[in-house]
ChimeraX commands (.cxc) that place a marker at each C-alpha (Angstrom):
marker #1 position -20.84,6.81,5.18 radius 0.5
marker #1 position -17.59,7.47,3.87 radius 0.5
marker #1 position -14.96,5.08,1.94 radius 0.5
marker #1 position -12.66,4.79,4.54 radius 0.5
marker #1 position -15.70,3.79,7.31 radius 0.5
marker #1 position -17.21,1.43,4.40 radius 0.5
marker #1 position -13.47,-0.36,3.75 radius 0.5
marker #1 position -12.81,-0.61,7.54 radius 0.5
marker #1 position -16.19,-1.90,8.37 radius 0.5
marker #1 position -15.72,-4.75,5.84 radius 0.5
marker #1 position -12.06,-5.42,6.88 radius 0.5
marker #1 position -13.99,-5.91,10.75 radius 0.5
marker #1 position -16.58,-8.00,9.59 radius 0.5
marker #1 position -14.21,-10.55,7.32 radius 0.5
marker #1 position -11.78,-10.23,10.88 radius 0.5
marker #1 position -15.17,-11.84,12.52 radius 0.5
marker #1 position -15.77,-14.44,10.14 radius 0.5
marker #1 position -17.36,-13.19,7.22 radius 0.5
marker #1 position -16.46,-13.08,3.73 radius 0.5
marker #1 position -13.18,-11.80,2.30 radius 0.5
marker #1 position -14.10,-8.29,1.16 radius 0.5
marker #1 position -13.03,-7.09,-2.71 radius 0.5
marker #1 position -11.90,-3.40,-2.26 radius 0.5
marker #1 position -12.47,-0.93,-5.11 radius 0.5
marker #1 position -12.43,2.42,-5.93 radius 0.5
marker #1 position -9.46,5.29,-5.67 radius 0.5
marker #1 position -6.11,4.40,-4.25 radius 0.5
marker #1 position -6.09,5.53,-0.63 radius 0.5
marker #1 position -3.87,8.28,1.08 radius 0.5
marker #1 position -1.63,7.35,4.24 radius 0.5
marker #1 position -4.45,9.36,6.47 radius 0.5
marker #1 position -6.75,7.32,5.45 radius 0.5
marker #1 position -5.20,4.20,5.56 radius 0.5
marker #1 position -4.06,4.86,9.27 radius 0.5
marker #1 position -7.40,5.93,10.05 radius 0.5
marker #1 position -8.65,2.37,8.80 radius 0.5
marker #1 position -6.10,0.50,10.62 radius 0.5
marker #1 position -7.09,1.73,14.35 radius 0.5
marker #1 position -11.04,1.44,13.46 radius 0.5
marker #1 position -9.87,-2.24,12.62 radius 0.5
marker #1 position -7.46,-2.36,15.71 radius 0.5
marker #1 position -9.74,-0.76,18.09 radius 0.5
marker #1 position -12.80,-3.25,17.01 radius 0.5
marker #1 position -10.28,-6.61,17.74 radius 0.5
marker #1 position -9.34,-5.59,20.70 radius 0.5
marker #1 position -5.82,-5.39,22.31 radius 0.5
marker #1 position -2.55,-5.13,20.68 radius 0.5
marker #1 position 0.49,-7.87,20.84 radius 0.5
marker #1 position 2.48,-5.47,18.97 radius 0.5
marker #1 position 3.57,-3.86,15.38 radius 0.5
marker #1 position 5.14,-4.60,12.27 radius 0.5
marker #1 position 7.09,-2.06,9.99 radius 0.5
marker #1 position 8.92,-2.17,6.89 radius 0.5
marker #1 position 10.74,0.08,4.53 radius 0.5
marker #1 position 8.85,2.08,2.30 radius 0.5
marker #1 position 10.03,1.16,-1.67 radius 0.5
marker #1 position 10.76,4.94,-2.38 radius 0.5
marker #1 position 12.12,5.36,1.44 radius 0.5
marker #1 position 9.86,7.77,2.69 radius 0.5
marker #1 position 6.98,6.77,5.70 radius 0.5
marker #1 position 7.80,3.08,6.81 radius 0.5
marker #1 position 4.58,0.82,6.17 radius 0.5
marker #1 position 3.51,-0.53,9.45 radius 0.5
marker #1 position 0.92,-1.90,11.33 radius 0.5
marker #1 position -0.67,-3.27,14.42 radius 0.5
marker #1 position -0.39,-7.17,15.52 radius 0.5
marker #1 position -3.54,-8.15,17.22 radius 0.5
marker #1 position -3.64,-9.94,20.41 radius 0.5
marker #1 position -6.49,-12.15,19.41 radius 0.5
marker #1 position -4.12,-13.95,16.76 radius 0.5
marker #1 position -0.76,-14.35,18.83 radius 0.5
marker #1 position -0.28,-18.37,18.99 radius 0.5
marker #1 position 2.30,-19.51,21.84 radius 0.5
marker #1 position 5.69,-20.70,20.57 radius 0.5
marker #1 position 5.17,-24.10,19.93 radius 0.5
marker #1 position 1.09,-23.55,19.79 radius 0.5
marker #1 position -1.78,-24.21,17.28 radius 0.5
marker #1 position -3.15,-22.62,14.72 radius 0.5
marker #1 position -6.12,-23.54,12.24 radius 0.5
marker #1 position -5.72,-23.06,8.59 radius 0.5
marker #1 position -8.69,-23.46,6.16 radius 0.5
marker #1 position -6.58,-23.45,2.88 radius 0.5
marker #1 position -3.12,-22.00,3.55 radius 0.5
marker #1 position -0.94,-19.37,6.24 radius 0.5
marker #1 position 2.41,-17.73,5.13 radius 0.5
marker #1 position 4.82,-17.24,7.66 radius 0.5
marker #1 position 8.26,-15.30,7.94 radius 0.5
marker #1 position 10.71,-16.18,10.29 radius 0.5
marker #1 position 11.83,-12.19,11.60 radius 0.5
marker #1 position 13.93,-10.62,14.86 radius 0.5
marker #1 position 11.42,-9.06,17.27 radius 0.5
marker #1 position 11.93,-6.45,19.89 radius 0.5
marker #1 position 10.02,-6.38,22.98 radius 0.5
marker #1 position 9.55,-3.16,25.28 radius 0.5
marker #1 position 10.52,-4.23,28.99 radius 0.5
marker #1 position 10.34,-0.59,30.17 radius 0.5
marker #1 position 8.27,2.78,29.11 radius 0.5
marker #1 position 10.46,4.27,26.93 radius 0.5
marker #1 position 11.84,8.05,27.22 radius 0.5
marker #1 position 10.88,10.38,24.17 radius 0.5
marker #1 position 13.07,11.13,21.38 radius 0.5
marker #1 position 13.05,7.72,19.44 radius 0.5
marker #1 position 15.47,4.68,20.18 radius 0.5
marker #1 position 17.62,5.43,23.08 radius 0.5
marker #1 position 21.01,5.69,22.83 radius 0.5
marker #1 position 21.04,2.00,25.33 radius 0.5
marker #1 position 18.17,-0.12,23.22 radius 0.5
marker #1 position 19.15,-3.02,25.75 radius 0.5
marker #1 position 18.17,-0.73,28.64 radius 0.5
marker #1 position 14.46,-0.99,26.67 radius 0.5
marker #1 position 14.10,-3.93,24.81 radius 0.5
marker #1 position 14.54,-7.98,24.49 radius 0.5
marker #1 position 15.07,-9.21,21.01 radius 0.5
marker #1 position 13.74,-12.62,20.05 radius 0.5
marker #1 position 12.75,-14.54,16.79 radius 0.5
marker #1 position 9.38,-14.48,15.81 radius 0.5
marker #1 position 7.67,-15.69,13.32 radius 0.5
marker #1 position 5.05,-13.57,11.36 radius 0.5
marker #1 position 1.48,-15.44,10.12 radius 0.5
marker #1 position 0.01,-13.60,7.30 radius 0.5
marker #1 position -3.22,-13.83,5.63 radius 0.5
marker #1 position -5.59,-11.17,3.69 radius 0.5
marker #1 position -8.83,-10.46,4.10 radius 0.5
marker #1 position -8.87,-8.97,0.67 radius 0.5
marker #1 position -10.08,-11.05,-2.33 radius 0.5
marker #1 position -10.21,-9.63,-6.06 radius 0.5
marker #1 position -8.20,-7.86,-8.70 radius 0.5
marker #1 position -7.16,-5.36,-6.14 radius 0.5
marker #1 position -6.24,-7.37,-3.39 radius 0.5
marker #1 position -2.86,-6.86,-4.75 radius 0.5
marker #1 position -2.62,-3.69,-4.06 radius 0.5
marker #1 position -0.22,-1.77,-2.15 radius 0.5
marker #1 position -2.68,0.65,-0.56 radius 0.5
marker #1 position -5.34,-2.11,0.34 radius 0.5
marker #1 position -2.93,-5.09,1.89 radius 0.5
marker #1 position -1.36,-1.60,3.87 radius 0.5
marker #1 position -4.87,-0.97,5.09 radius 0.5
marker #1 position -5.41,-4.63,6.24 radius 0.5
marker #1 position -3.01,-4.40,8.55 radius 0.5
marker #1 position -0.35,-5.33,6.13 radius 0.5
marker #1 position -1.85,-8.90,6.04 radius 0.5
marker #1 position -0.83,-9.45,9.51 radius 0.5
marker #1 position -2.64,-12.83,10.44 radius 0.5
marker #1 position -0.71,-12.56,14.29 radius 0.5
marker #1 position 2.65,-13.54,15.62 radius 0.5
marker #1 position 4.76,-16.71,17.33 radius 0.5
marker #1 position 6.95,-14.97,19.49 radius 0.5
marker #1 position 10.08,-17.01,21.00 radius 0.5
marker #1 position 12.44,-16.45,24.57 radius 0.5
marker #1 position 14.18,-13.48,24.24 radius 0.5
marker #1 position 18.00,-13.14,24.13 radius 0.5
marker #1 position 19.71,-13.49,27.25 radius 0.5
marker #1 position 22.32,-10.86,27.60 radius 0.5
marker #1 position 21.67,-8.61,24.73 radius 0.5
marker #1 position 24.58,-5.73,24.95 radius 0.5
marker #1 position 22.51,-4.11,22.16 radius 0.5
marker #1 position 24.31,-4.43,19.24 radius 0.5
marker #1 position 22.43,-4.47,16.24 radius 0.5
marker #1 position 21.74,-7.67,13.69 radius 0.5
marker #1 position 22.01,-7.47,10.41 radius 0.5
marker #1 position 23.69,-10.54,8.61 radius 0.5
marker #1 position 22.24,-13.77,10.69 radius 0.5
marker #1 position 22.85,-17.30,10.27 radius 0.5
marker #1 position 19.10,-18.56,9.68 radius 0.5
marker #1 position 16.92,-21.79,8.98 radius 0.5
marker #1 position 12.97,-22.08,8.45 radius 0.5
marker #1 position 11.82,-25.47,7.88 radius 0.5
marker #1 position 9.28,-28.44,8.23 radius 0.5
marker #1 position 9.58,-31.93,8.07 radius 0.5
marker #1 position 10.14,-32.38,4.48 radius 0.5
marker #1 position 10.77,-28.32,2.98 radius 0.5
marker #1 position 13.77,-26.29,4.10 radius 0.5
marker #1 position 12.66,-22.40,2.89 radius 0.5
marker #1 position 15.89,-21.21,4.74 radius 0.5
marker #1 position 19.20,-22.43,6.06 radius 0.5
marker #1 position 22.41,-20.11,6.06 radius 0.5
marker #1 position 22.92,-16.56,6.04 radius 0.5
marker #1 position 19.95,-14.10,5.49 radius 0.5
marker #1 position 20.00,-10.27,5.80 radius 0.5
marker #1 position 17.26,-7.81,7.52 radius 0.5
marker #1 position 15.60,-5.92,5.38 radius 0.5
marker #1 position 17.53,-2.62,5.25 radius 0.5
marker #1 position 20.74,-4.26,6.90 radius 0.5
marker #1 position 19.40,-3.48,10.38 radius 0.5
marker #1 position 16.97,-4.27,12.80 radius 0.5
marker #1 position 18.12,-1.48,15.21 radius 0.5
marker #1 position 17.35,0.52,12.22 radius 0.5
marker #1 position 13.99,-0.50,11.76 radius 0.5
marker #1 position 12.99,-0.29,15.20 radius 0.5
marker #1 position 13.71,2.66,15.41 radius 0.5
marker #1 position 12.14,3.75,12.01 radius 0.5
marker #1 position 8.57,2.50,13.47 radius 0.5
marker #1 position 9.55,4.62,16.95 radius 0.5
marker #1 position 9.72,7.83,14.46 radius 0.5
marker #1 position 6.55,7.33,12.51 radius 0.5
marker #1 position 3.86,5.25,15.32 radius 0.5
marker #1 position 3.21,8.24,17.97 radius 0.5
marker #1 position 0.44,7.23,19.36 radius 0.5
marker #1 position -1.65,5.20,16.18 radius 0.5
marker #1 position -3.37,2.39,17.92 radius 0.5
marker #1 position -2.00,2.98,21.30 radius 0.5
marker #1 position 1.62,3.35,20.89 radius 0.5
marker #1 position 3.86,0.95,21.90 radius 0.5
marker #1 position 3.22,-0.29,25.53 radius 0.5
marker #1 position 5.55,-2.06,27.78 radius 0.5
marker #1 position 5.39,-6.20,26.91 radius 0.5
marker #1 position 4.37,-5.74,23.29 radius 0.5
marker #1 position 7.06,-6.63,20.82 radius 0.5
marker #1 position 7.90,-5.39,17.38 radius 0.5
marker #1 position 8.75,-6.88,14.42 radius 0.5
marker #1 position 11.54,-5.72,12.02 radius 0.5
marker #1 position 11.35,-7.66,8.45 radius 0.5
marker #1 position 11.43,-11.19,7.10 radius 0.5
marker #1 position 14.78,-13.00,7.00 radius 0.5
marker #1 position 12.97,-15.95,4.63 radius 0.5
marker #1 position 10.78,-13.72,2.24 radius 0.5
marker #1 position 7.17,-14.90,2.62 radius 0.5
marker #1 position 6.63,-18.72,2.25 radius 0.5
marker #1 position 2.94,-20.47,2.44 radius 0.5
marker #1 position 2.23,-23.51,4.40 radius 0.5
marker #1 position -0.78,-25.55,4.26 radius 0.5
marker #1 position -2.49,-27.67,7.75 radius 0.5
marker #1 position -0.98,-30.66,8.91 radius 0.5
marker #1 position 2.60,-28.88,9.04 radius 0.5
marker #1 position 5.04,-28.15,11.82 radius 0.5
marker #1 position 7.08,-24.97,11.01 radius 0.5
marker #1 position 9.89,-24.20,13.00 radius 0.5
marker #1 position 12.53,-21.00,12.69 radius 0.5
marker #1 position 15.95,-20.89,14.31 radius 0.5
marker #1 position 18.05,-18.26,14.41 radius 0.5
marker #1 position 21.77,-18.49,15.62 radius 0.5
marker #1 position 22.02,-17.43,19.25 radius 0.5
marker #1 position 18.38,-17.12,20.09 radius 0.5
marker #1 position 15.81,-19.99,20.78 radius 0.5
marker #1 position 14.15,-21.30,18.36 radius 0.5
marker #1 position 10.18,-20.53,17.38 radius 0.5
marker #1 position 7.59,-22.83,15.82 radius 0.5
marker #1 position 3.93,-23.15,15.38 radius 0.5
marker #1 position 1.88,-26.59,14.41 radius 0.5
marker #1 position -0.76,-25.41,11.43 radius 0.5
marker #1 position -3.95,-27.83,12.06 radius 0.5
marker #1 position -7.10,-27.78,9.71 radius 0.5
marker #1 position -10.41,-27.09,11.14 radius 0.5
marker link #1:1,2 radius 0.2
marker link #1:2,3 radius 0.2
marker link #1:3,4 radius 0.2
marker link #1:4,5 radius 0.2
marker link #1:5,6 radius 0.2
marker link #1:6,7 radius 0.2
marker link #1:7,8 radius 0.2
marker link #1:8,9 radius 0.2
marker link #1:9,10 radius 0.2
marker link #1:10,11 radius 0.2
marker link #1:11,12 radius 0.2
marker link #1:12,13 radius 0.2
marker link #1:13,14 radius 0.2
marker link #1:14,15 radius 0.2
marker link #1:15,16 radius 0.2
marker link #1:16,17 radius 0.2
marker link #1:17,18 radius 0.2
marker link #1:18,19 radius 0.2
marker link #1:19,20 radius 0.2
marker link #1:20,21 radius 0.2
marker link #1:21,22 radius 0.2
marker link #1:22,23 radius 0.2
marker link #1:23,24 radius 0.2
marker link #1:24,25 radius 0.2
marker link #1:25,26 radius 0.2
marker link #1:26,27 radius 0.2
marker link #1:27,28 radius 0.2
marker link #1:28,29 radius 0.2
marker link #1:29,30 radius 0.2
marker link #1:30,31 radius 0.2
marker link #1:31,32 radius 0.2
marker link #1:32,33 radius 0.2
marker link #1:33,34 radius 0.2
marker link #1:34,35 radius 0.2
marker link #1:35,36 radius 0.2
marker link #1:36,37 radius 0.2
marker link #1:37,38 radius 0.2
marker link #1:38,39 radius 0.2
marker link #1:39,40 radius 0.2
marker link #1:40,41 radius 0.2
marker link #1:41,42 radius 0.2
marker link #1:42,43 radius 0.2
marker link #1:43,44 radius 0.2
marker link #1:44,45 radius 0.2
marker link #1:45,46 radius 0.2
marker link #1:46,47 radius 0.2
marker link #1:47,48 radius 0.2
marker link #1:48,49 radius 0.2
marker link #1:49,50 radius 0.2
marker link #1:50,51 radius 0.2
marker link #1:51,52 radius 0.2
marker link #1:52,53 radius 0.2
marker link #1:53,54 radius 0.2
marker link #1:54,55 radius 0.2
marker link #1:55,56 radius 0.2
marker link #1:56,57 radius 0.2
marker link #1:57,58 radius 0.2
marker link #1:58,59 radius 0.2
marker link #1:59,60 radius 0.2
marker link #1:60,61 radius 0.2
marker link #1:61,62 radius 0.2
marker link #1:62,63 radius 0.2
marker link #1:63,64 radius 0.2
marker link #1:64,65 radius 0.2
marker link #1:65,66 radius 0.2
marker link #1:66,67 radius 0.2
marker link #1:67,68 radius 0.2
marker link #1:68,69 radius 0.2
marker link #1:69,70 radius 0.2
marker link #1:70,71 radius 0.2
marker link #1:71,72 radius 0.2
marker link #1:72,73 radius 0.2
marker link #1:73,74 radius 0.2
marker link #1:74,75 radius 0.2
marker link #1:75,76 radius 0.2
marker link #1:76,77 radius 0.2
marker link #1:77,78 radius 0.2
marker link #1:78,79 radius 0.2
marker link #1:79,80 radius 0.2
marker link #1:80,81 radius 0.2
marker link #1:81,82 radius 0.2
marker link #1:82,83 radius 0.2
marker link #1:83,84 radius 0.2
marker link #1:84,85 radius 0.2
marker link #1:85,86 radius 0.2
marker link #1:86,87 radius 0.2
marker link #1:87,88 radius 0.2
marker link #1:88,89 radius 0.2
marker link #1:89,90 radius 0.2
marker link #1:90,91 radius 0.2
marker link #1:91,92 radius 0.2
marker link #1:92,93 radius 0.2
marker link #1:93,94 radius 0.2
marker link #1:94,95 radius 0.2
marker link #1:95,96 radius 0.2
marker link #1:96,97 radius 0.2
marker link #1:97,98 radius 0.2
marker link #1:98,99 radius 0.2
marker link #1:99,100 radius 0.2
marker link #1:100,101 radius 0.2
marker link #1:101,102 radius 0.2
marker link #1:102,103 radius 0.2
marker link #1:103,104 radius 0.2
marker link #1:104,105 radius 0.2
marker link #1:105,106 radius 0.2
marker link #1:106,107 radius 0.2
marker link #1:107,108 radius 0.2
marker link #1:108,109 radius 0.2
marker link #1:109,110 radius 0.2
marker link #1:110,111 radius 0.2
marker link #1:111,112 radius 0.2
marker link #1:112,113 radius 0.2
marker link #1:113,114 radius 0.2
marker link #1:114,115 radius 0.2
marker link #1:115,116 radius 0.2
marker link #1:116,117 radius 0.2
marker link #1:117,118 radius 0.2
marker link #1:118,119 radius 0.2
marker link #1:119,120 radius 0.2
marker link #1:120,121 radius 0.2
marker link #1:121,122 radius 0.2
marker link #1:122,123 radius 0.2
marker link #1:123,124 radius 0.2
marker link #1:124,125 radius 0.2
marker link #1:125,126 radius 0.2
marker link #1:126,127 radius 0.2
marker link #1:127,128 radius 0.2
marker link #1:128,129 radius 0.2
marker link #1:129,130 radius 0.2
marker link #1:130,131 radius 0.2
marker link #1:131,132 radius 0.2
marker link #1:132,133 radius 0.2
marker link #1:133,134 radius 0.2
marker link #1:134,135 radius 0.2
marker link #1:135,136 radius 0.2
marker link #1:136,137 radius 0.2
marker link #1:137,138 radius 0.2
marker link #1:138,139 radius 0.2
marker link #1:139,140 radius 0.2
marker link #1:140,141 radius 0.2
marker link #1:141,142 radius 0.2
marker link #1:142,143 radius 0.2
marker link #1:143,144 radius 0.2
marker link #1:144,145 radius 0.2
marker link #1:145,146 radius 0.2
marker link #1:146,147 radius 0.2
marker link #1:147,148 radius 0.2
marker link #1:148,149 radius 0.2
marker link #1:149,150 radius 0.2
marker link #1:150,151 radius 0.2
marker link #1:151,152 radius 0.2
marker link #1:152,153 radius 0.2
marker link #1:153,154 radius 0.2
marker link #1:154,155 radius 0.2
marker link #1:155,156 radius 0.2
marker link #1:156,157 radius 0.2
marker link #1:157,158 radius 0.2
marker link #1:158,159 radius 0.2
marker link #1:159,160 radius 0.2
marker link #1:160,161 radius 0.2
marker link #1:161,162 radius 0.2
marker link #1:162,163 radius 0.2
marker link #1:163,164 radius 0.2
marker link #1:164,165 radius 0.2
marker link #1:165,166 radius 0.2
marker link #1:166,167 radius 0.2
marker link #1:167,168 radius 0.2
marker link #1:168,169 radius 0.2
marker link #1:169,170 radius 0.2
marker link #1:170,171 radius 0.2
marker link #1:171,172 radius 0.2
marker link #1:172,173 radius 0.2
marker link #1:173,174 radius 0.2
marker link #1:174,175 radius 0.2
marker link #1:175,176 radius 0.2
marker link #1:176,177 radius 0.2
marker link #1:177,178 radius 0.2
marker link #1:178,179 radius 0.2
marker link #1:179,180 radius 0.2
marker link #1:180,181 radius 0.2
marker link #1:181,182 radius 0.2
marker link #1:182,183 radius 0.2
marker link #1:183,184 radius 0.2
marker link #1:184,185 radius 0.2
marker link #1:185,186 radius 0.2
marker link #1:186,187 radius 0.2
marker link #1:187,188 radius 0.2
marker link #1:188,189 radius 0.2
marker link #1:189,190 radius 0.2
marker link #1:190,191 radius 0.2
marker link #1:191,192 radius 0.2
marker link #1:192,193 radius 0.2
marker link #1:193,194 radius 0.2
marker link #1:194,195 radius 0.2
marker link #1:195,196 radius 0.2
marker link #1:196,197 radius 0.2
marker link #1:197,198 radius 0.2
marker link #1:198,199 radius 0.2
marker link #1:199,200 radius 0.2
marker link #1:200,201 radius 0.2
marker link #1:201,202 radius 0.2
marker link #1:202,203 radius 0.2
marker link #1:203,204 radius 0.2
marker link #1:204,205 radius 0.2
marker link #1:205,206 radius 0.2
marker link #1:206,207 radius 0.2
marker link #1:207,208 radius 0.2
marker link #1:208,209 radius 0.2
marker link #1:209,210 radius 0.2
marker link #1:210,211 radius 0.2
marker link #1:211,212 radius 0.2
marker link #1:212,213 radius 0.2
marker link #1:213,214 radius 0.2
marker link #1:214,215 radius 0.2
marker link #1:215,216 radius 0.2
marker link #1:216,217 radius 0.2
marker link #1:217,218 radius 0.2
marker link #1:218,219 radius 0.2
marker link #1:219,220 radius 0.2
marker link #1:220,221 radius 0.2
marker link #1:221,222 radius 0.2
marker link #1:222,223 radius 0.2
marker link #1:223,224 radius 0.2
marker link #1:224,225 radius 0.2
marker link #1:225,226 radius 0.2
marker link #1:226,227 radius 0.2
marker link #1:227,228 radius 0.2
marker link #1:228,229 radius 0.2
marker link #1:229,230 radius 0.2
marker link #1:230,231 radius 0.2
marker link #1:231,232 radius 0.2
marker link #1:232,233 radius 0.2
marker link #1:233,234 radius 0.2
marker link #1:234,235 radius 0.2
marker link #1:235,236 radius 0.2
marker link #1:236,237 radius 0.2
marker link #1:237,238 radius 0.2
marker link #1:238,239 radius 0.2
marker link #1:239,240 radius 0.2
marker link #1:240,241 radius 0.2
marker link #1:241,242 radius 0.2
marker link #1:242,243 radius 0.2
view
């Protein structure tokens, strides 16, 4: 059995409830990282949708599937044994197939923005949990997705500079302006369009992507209500509950 079935098929078992699973060994290529990712995907079932980011040194975007098995309604539930980060983000979601070539020229013609918010977890533990290569592999710590009404009206102009808030009861994380990573969401979407193809099904009509946090990544622990707001859009908010 190779290191890349080995990594994957402890990433699936710690996804089902076992323990979190202490990666070691070489740093691993962008092949095999993918090629971890949709043995992962592919084991938890349907997709919600994808994340992607800039790469540091601006090459290949990191990305990653959202599973469907850890989307939480907006204003929903979620159980936390110890704690849950979660970024406040603008999401796109596909209303139509889309035509080849990358982002078309009309994005409004294709897509519904909204504000999400991100959950995110590892199922890494140990020295190189930290790692670049290894959170990549685990799905970027994706831990699922709140995903709030989309946008009435969108004439498809991009966002960039937003007027934000991310708060609870008693801790504001956010409130005022906050940038997209990269300046653009447009810009992001259509950075993931470039690199996905067809890794872990492609994007499919109704699943939504996810373009970079607007609140860098704060943790929460249970017993706390977390709503994001974004100006113009709906707002977003899960309830974090112990077991």
């Amino acid at each position: 059995m190779s290191d890349t079935d080995q990594i994957a098929l402890a990433l699936i078992a710690a996804h089902n409830g076992g323990a979190r699973f202490a990666p070691d060994g070489a740093i691993l290529t962008r092949a095999q990282i993918l090629a971890i990712q949709s043995r992962v995907s592919a084991a938890l079932g349907p997709v919600r949708g994808f994340k992607v980011g800039q790469a540091a040194d601006g090459g290949a975007p990191v990305l990653a599937p959202i599973p469907s098995r850890y989307a939480v309604a907006n204003g929903g539930t979620r159980t936390v044994a110890d704690q849950l980060g979660i970024e406040l983000e603008i999401g796109f979601t596909l209303t139509r197939p889309l035509p080849a070539g990358g982002l078309p020229p009309r994005p409004q013609d294709y897509f519904a923005p909204c504000a999400a918010l991100e959950l995110v977890d590892t199922r890494l533990t140990g020295p190189a949990a930290a790692r670049d290569d290894a959170k990549f592999a685990d799905l970027q710590i994706n831990a699922g997705i709140v995903i709030g009404p989309a946008l009435p009206g969108w004439d498809g102009s991009d966002f960039d500079t937003l007027t934000a808030r991310l708060a609870t009861p008693v801790q504001v994380v956010l409130d005022g302006q906050a940038r997209v990573p990269g300046g653009s969401a447009l810009g992001n979407l259509a950075l993931l369009l470039q690199h996905l193809g067809d890794h872990c099904g492609g994007l499919q009509v109704g699943q939504t992507v996810i373009t970079g946090s607007l609140c860098g990544l704060p943790w929460f622990t249970a017993d706390t209500a977390v709503t994001g707001a974004i100006s113009g859009f709906e707002q977003v908010s899960i309830h974090l509950i112990a077991p």
